[in-house]
Every structure is written in C-alpha cells, then in structure tokens.
N, C-alpha and C positions, 0 to 999 in steps of 0.2 A: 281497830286493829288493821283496817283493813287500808287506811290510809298513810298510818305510821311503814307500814310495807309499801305502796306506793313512793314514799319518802324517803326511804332506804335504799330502792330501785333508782329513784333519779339521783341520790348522792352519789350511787355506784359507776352509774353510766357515766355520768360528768369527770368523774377520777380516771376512770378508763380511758374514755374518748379526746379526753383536752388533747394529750399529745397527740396523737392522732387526728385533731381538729386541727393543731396548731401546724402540725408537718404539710397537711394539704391546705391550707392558708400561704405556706412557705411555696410548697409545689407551683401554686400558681399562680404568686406574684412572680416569679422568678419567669413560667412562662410569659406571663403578657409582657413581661422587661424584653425577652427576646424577638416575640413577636413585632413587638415596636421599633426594635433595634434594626428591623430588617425588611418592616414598610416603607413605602418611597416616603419623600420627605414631607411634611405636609403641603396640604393643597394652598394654603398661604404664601408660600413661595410662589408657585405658577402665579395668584393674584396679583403679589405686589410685583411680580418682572410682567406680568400682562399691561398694568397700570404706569410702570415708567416706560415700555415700549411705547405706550399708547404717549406719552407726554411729550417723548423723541420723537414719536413720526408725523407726529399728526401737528404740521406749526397752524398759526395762527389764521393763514386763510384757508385752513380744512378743518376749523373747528365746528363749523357747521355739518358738516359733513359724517365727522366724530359725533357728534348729538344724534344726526339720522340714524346711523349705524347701531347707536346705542339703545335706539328709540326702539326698531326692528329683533329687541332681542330676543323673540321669541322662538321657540327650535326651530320650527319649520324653516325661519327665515334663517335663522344662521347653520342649518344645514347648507341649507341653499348658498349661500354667501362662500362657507368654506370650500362646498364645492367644485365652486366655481372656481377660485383664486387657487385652489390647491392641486384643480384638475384628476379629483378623486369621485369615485363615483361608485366603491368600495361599500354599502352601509354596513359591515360592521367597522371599517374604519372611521366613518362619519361618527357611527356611535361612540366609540369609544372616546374621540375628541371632546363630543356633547358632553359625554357622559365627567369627563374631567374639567372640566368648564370654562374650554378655548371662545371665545367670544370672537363674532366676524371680525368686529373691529383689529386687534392684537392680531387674528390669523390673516389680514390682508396685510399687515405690516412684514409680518415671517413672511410672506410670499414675494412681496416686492421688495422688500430688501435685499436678498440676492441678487437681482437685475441690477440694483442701484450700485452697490459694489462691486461687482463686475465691471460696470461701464467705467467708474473711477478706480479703477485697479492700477492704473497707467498713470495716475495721478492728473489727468484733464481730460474734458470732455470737449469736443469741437462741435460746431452746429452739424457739420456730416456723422460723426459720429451719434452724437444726438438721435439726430435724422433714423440712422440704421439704424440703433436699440427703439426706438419705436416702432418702426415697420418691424423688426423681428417681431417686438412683442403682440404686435399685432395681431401676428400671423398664428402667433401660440396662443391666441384668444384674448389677450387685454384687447376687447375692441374698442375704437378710436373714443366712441359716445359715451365711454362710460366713465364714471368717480377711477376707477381701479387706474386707466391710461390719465389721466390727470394727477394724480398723485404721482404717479412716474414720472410725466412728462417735470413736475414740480421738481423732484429731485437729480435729474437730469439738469439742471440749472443752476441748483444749490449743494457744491458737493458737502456730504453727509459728516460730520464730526467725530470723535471716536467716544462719545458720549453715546450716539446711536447704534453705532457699533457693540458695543459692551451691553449694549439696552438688550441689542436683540440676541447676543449669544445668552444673556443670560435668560431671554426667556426660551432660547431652545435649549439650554440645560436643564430648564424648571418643565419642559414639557420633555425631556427625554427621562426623567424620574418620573410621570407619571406611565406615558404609554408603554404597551410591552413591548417586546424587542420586536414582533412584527409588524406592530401600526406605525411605529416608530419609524421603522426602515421603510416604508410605503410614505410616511409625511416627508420623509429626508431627501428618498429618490426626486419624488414628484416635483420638489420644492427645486434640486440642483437640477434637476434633469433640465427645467422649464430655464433656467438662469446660463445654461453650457448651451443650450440650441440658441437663443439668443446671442448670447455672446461668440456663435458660429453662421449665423447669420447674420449679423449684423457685420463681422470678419468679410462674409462672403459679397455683402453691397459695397462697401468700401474695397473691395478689388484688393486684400491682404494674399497675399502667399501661406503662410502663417496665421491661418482665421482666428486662431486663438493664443491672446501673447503669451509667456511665461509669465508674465505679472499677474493675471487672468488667471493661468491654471493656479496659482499660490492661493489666487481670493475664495476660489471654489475648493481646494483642497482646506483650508479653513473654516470654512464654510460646514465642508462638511464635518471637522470634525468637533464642532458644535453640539451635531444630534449625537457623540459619542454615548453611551449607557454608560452611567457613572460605576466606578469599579466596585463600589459597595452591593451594586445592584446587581453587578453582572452574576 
C-alpha cells in the first residue's frame, strides 16, 4: 500500500510541476540568449586580429625576433614588455590586458604603429625626418639598444601598406570589445599620447613652424578613433 501511494504522489507531482518545469527551462534559455547577446564578442576575435597584426608587422628580418617574444610568454615577462612599450605602469591595467590575453608581441606592434603612421602621414619620409622620429622616440623611451627602436627604425624605411593598417585597427577594435571603458581609455591615451609628443618633437628638430602637419593631426585623429567602444557595448 504503501508504495502504490508513493506512486500516486510521483504521478501527481510530474502533472503539476511539468509546466512549471517547462516555463523555467523557457525562463532561462531566454536569459543566457540575452546574456550572450550583450558579452563582448569572443576572445577569438582579439586571437585572430592579434595573429594577422603579428603577420603585418613582424616581416621577414624580425622573425627572429617574433620567436623570442613569443618564446618570453610568460606573465611576468609580458607584463613587463607591455609595460614597457605602453608606458603604463597602472597594475590593474596591466591586469586586465593579461587577463584578456594581449601578448608582448601584437602589444609592441599597437604601440609602434602610431609612430610609424604618423611619420608617413605626409606620404614620405626623408633621412632628416627619419632622423627626428627617432631621437623623439628616444627621448619617450624606445631607447636606441633595443628590438623596440629597430623595428621602428625598420619601418621608417619601408612605408607601411594598408594591409597593416587594417591589421592593427582591427586588432584595436578586438581589444576595444574586451577592456572596459576605463583600461581602454588608459591603453588609447598612452598609446597617442606617446605617437603626438613624437610627432611634436620631431616637428621641433626639424625647425617646423607648424610642429604638427594637418596630415599628422588626421592620422592621430584616426587613430584614435580605432579604441572607439563599439556601440553595442556602449
């Protein structure tokens, strides 16, 4: 008897409860659909625009270089690296880069890619010109010894395609959908800040009136609107 009642109690409950099972089954596919509808995009994005920056900047006599970098990937060191080349020294901004998983390599490209475009804003670079964007960048820490001023100095020789161009906006789109709206604006400043004093010193070796052309203010105003927060996110 005592089981045929157990039996009657679960057919009861299961008549009852379906809809009710079935409505909060509905409830919360419906949430996680929104939930995802309103995460940045995935982190596959950032990978693969990290991956063709890396294929654009990095030519064929720095691919050594690229191995090293890649070799060094442990946090410590690519704290360190981003640090460096970012001129941030922020750690919960460091963190949050890590934490999305900016690699030194791709973050030295973000970095000196401003400089490189600036310098070719004007559409040529002359050996004076040249000249000045390396003593600026000097002065703003690429010192002369290192991979960081060799890579410049590289790109200062070879102006840059719109294949690189497209490389790197699209990986500071892929990184403007991860960080928030304040590490974001801390990697954007740092990044033009460092690319406008250059490009105002280097104005000022060269003996300009005008240290900065109009061509120059158009590359940095694109530039920056690169790191824009995509509108979905805002």
């Amino acid at each position: 008897m005592l089981a045929v009642d157990w039996l009657m109690w679960i057919i009861f409950f299961n008549h009852r409860c379906e809809p009710l099972l079935h409505f909060a089954a509905q409830r919360l596919t419906r949430a996680l659909i929104l939930l995802f509808e309103k995460q940045p995009m995935k982190r596959e994005l950032l990978t693969d625009s990290s991956r063709d920056l890396d294929e654009k900047f990095y030519r064929k006599q720095d691919i050594a270089l690229l191995e090293y970098l890649r070799s060094q990937a442990d946090e410590d060191n690519r704290r360190a690296q981003i640090a460096e080349i970012a001129q941030i020294d922020d750690p919960t901004v460091l963190d949050s880069l890590l934490q999305v998983g900016v690699t030194a390599e791709s973050f030295i490209a973000l970095g000196l890619y401003p400089l490189v475009r600036v310098a070719w804003a004007d559409g040529s670079v002359s050996e004076a010109e040249r000249d000045a964007v390396l003593r600026a960048a000097a002065d703003e820490g690429i010192s002369v010894d290192t991979a960081n001023y060799r890579l410049l100095q590289g790109w200062l020789e070879d102006c840059p395609d719109s294949a690189l161009q497209e490389a790197w906006q699209n990986y500071a789109r892929a990184l403007a959908r991860e960080l928030d709206a304040t590490h974001l604006a801390a990697v954007r400043n740092s990044m033009l800040k460092r690319a406008r004093q250059v490009a105002d010193a280097a104005g000022g070796f060269l003996g300009l009136g005008n240290r900065i052309s109009k061509n120059e203010e158009l590359a940095l105003l694109d530039l920056a609107h690169a790191f824009d927060k995509p509108a979905d996110l805002q």
